[in-house]
C-alpha positions as CSV (number, residue, x, y, z in Angstrom):
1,X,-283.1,-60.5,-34.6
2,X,-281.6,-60.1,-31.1
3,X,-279.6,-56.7,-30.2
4,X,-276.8,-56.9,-31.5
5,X,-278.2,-57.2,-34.7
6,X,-280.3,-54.5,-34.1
7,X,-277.5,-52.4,-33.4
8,X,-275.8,-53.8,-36.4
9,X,-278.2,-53.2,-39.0
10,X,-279.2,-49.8,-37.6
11,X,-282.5,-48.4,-38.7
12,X,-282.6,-50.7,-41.6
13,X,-281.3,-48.5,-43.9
14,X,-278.5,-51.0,-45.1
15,X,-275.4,-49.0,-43.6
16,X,-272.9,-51.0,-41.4
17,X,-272.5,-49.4,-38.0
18,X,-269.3,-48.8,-36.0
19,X,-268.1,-51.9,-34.5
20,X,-269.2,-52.9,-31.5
21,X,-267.4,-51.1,-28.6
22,X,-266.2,-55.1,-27.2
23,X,-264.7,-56.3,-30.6
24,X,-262.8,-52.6,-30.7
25,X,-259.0,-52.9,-30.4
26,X,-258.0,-51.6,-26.9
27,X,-256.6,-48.1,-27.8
28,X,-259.2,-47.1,-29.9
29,X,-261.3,-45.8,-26.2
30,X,-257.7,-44.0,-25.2
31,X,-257.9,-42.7,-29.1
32,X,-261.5,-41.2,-28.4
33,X,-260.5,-39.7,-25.1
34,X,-257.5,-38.2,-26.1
35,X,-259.9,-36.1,-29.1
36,X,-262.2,-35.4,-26.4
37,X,-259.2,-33.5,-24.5
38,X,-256.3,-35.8,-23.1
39,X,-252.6,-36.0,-24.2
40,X,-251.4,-37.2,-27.2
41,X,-247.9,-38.9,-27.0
42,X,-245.3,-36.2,-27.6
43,X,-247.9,-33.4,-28.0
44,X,-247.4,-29.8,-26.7
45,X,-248.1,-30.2,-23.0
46,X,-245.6,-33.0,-22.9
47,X,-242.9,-31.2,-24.7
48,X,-243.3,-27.9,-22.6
49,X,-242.5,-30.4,-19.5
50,X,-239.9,-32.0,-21.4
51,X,-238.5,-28.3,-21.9
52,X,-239.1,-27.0,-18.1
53,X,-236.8,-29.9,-17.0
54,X,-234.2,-29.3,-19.3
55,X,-233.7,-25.5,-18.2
56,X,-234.0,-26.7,-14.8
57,X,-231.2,-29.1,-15.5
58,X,-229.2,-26.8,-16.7
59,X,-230.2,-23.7,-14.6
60,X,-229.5,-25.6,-11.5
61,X,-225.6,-25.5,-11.3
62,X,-225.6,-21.8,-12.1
63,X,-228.2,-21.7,-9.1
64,X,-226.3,-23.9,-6.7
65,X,-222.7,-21.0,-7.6
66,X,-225.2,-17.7,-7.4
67,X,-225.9,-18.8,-3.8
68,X,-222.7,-20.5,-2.9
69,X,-221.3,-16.7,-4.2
70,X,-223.5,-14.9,-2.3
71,X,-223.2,-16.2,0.8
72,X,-219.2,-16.2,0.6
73,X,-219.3,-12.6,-0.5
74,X,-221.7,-11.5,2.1
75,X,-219.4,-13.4,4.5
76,X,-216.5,-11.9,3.6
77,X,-217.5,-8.2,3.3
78,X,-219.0,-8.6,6.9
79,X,-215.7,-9.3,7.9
80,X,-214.0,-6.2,10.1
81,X,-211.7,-4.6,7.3
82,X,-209.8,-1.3,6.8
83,X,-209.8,-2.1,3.2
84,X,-212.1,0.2,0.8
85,X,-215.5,-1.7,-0.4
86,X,-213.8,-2.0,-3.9
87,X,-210.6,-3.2,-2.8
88,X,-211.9,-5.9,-0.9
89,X,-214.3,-7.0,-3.3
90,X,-211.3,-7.5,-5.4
91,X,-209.4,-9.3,-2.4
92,X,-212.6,-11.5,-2.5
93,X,-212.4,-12.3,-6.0
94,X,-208.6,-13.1,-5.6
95,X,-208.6,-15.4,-2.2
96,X,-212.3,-17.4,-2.9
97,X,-213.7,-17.5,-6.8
98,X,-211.6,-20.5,-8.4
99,X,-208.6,-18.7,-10.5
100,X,-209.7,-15.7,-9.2
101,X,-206.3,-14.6,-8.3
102,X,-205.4,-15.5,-12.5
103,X,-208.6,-13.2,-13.2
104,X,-207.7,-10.6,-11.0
105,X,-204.1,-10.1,-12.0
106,X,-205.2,-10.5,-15.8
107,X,-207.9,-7.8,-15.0
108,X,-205.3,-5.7,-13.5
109,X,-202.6,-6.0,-16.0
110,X,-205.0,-4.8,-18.6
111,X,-206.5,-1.3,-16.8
112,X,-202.8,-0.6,-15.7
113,X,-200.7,-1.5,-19.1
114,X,-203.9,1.1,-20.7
115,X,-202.9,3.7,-17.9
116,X,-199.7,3.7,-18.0
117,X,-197.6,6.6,-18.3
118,X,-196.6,7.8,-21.8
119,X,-193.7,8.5,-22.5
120,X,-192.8,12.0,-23.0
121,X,-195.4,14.8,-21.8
122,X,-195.2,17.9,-20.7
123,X,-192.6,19.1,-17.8
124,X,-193.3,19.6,-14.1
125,X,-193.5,23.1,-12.8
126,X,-193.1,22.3,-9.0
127,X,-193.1,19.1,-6.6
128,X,-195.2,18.7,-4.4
129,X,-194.5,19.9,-0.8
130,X,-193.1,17.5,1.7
131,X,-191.1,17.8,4.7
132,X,-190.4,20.6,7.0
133,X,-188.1,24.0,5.7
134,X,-185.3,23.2,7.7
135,X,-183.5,25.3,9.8
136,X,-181.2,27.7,8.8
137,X,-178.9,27.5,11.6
138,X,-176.5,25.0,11.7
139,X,-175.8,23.0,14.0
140,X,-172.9,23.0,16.3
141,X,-169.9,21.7,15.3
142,X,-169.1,19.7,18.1
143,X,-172.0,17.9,17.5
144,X,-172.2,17.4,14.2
145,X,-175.8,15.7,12.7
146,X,-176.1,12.9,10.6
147,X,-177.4,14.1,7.0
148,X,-177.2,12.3,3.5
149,X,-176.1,14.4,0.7
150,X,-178.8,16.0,-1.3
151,X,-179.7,13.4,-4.1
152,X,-178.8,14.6,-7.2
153,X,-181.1,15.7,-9.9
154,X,-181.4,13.0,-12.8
155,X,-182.9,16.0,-15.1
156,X,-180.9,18.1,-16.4
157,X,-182.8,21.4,-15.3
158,X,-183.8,20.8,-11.7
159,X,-186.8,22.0,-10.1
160,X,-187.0,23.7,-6.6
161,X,-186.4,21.7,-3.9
162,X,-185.7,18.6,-5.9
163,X,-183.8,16.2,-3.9
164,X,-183.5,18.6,-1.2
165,X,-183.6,16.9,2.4
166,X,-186.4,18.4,4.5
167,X,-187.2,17.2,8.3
168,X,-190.1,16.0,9.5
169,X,-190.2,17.4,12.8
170,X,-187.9,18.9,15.3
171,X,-184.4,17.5,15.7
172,X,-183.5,14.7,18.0
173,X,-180.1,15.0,19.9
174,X,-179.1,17.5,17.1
175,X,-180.1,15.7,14.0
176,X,-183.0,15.3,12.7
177,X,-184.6,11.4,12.7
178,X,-186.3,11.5,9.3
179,X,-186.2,13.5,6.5
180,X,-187.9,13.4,3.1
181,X,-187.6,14.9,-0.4
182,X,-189.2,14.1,-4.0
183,X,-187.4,14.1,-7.4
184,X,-188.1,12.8,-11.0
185,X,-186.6,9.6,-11.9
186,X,-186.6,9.3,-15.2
187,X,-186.3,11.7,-18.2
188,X,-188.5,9.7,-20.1
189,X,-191.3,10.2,-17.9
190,X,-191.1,13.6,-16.9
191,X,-194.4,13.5,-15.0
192,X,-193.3,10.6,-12.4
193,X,-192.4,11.8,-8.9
194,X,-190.5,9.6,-6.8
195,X,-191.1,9.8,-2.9
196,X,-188.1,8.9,-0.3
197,X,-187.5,9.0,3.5
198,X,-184.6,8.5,5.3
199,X,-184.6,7.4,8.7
200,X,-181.9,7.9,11.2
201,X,-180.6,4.5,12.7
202,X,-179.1,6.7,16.0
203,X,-182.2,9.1,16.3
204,X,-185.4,6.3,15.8
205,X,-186.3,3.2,17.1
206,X,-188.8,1.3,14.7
207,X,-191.1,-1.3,15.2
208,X,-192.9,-4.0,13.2
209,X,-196.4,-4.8,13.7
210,X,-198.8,-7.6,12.0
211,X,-202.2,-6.7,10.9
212,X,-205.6,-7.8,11.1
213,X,-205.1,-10.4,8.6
214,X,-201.3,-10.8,7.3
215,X,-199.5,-12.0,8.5
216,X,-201.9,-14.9,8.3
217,X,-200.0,-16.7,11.6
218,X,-199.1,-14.2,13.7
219,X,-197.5,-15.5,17.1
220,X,-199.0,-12.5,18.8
221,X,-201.0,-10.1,16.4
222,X,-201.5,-7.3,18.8
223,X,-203.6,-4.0,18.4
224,X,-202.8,-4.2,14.3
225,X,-202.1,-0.3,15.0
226,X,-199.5,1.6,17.0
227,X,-200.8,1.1,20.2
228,X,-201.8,4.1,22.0
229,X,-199.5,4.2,24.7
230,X,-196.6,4.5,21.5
231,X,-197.8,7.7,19.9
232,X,-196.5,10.2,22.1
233,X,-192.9,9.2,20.4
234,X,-194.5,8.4,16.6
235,X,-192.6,10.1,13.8
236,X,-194.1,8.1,10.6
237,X,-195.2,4.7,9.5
238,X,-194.8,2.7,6.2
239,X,-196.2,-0.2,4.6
240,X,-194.8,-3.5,4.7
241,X,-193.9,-6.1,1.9
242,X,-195.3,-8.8,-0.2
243,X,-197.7,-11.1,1.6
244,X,-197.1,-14.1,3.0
245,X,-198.0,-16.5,-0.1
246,X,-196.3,-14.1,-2.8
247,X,-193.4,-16.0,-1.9
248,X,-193.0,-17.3,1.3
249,X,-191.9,-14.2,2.9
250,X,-191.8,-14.9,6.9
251,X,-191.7,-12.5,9.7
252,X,-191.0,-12.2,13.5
253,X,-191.3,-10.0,16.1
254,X,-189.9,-10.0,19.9
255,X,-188.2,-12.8,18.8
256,X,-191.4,-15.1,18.1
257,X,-191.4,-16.5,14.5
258,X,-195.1,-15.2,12.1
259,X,-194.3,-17.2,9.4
260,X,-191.3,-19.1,8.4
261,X,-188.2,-17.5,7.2
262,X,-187.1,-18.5,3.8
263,X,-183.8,-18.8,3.1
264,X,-182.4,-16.6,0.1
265,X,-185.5,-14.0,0.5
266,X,-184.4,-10.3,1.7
267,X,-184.7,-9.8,4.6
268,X,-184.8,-6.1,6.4
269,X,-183.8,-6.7,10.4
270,X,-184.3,-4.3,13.4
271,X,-181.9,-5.8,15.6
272,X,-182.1,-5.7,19.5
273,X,-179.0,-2.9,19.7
274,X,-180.9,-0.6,17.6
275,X,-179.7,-1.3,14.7
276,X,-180.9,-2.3,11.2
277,X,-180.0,-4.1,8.6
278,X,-181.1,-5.9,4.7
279,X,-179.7,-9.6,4.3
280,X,-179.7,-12.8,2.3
281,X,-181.3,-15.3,4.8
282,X,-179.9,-18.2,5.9
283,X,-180.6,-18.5,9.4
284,X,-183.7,-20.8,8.8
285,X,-187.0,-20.7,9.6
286,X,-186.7,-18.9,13.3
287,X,-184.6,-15.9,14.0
288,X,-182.3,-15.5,16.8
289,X,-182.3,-14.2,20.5
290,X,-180.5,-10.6,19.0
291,X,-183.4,-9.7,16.4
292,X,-186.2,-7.2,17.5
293,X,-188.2,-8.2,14.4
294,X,-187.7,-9.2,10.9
295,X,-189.5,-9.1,7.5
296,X,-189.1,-11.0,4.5
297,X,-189.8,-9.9,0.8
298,X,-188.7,-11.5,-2.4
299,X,-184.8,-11.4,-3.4
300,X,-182.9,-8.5,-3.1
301,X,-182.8,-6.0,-5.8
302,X,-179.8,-4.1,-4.8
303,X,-177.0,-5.4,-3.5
304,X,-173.5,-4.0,-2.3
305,X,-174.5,-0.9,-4.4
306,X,-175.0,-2.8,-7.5
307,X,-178.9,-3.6,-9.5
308,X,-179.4,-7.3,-8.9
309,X,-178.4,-8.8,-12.3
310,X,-181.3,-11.3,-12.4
311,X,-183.5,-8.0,-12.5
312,X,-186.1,-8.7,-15.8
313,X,-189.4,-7.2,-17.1
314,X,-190.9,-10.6,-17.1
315,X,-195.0,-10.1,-16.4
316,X,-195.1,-13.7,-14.9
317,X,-191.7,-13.4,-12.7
318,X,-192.4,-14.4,-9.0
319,X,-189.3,-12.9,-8.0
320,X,-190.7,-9.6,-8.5
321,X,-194.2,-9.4,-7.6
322,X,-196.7,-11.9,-10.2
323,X,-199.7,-9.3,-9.4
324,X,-198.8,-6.8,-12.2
325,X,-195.7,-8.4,-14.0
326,X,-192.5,-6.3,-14.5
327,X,-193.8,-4.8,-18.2
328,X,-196.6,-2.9,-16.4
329,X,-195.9,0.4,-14.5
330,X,-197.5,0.8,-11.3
331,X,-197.4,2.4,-7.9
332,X,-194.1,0.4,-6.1
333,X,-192.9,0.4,-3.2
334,X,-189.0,-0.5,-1.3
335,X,-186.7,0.1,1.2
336,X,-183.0,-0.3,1.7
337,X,-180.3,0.8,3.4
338,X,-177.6,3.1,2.9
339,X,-173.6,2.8,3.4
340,X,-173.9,4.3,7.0
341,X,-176.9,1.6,8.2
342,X,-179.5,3.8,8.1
343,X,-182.8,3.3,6.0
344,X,-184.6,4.5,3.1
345,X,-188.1,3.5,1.8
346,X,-189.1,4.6,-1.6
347,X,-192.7,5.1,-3.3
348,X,-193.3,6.0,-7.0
349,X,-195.7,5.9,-9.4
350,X,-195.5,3.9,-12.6
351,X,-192.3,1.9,-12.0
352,X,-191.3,-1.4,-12.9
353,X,-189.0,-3.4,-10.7
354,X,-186.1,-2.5,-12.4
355,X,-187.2,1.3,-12.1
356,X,-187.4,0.9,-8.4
357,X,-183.8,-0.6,-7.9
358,X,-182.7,2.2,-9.6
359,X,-184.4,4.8,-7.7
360,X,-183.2,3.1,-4.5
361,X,-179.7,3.0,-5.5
362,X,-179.8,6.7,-6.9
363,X,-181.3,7.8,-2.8
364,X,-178.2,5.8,-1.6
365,X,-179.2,2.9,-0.5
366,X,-176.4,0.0,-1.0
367,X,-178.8,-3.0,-0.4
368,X,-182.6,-3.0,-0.9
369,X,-185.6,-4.6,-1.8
370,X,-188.9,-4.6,-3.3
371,X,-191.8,-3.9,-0.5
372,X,-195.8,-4.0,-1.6
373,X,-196.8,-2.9,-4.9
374,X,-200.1,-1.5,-6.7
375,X,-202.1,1.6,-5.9
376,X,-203.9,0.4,-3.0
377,X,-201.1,-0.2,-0.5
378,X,-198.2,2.1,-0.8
379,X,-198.2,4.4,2.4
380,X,-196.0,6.8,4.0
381,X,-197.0,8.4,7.0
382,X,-195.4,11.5,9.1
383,X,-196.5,13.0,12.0
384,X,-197.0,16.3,13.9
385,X,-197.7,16.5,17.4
386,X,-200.0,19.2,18.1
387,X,-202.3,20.4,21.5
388,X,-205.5,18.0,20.1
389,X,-202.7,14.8,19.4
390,X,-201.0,13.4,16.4
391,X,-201.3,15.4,13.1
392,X,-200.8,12.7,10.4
393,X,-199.4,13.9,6.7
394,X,-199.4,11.6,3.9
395,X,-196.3,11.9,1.6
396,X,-197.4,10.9,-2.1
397,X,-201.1,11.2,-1.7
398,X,-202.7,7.9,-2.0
399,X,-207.1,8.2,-2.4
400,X,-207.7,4.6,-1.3
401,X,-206.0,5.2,2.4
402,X,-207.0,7.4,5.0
403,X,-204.2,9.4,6.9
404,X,-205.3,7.7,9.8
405,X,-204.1,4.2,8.3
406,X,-202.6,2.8,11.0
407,X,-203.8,5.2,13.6
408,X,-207.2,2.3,13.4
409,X,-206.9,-1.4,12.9
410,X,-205.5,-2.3,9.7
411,X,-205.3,-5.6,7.7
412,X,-201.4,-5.7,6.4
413,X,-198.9,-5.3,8.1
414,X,-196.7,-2.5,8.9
415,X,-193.6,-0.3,10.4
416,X,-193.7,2.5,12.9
417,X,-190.8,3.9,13.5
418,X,-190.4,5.9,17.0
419,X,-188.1,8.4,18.8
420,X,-186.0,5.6,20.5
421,X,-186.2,5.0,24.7
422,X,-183.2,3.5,26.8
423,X,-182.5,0.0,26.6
424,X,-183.1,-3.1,24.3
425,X,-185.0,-2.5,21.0
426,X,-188.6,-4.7,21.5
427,X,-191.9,-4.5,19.2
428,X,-194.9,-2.6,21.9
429,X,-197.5,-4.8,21.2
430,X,-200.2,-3.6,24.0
């Protein structure tokens, strides 16, 4: 019997042994080494690898946007900016996340439409305190000063002061450049202070100056601040109007063209002769040889004393500022001009566009428009100059801007308006 028999007929006790490893079918060895501690097709270790590559799949886009958003936020904060860290996060949101600007102004129409005022409430006991007591002389009549007529009380029980003119700061030639005074525009809201100033065309000279960032093509962007050699004549400084891309709103200064001028948008001019003035443009994109400076904003809201008729509370209206929308009541801004050429700007909490116009008209002004909008921009500036420098007051007290705001560089753009020097009107840029 030769050894394969042997092995076949094992110890003779009749019982047939495994087949011979040869005549085996080929998996059977792969069989025995996967009991002894391999894989088995589709067992656990396979499907925990199966699993990995599947989160990584999936992880991997969110991966690629976490550090693609990292590394544009960290870029952008690092960015010089006058702008609180919350407000610029937002600006971040709105100008890099796709449809951030959507998801912003959605965000925003929600917290403000929750805040906004109610109507009703309970009655103011005072205003608050703006402006100088003015003097009680008179003064003389040979020289008599320019001086709007007190705007007239829309409640029926005034309170102290309300719509009383008050100076700044001493007179100039007799009059006083810029005045101020608060009153309550609306009896449905008896809570809403509205904040004016009215600026002397003859007495003030006022400039417009581009900021750090808008506009976005400045022809000469400057110190994006008054200039330092300018502040022994400041008297106040105001925010400008809707940016650049909220509606094509183009601007110039010293006769250099910012952006292009868009015909049909308002348009408030400082003229080389001193004085001012709120048009329809149709000039085209450049200004002419007579125009200090120029700034664009939107359509006119009042014209030739009268509310714009295409005035509507519609929250997706470009005409009158897509950020918020009409319906929602928010910190606004405007300016206009009144019958004698001389200009107002407006702030007030909790207006809608319509509001606004209404508020601008009631202070006088014949022609006006809407300027920036939102709590984080309105600003309205006066100054006192005292032994240590300028003594900045802030008229309608706004917590996300330092009294200093334009004192330091600044992102937006804005006006400075000046005791006026002889000769031609021009923008001090150094």
């Amino acid at each position: 019997m030769g050894w394969r028999d042997l092995r076949r007929s094992g110890s003779g006790s009749g019982v047939t042994a495994p087949p011979d490893a040869a005549d085996s079918p080929p998996d059977s060895a792969s069989a025995v080494q996967g009991a002894a501690g391999g894989e088995q097709p589709g067992g656990p270790a396979v499907r925990r690898r199966r699993r990995r590559r599947r989160v990584l799949l999936i992880a991997a886009p969110f991966l690629v946007l976490l550090v693609w958003a990292t590394v544009s936020y960290t870029t952008w904060m690092l960015q010089p900016t006058s702008l609180s860290w919350q407000v610029n996060s937002v600006e971040w949101v709105r100008h890099n996340v796709p449809f951030g600007n959507w998801l912003a102004d959605t965000s925003e129409r929600i917290y403000y439409t929750h805040h906004a005022p109610k109507k009703g409430g309970p009655q103011l006991k005072s205003l608050p305190t703006v402006g100088l007591n003015p003097p009680r002389t008179s003064p003389p009549k040979s020289q008599p000063a320019a001086w709007p007529p007190p705007i007239k009380p829309v409640f029926p029980h005034p309170l102290p002061g309300e719509g009383v003119w008050k100076p700044t700061g001493p007179p100039v030639d007799g009059g006083p450049p810029v005045l101020v005074t608060t009153f309550r525009p609306e009896t449905d809201y008896p809570e809403l202070v509205a904040y004016v100033a009215w600026f002397d065309h003859t007495r003030t000279e006022i400039g417009y100056y581009p900021g750090r960032y808008e506009p976005p093509n400045a022809a000469v962007r400057g110190p994006m601040m008054v200039p330092d050699d300018q502040r022994a004549r400041l008297l106040a400084t105001f925010n400008g109007g809707f940016t650049y891309t909220d509606g094509n709103n183009g601007s110039a200064d010293n006769g250099r063209t910012n952006e292009p001028l868009t015909d049909g948008n308002a348009t408030l001019i400082g003229y080389r002769d001193g004085s001012i003035a709120l048009v329809k443009w149709s000039g085209g994109p450049d200004v002419g040889p007579d125009v200090a400076w120029a700034r664009q904003s939107l359509a006119p809201i009042v014209w030739n004393g009268q509310l714009n008729p295409q005035l509507n509370d519609n929250p997706d209206s470009p005409q009158w500022g897509y950020t918020l929308g009409g319906l929602t009541r928010v910190w606004r801004t405007g300016v206009g001009v009144d019958r004698r050429g001389n200009l107002i700007y407006v702030a007030a909490d909790g207006q809608t566009v319509i509001t606004l116009a209404k508020i601008l008209q009631h202070a006088g002004a014949v022609r006006a428009m809407e300027f920036d909008i939102n709590p984080e921009w309105h600003t309205l500036i006066t100054y006192a100059h005292g032994a240590h420098g300028l003594v900045p007051t802030v008229v309608g007290a706004n917590p996300m801007q330092s009294p200093d705001r334009y004192l330091v560089p600044d992102d937006r753009d804005f006006f400075a308006v000046y005791l006026p020097q002889p000769g031609p009107v021009t923008v001090p840029l150094n």
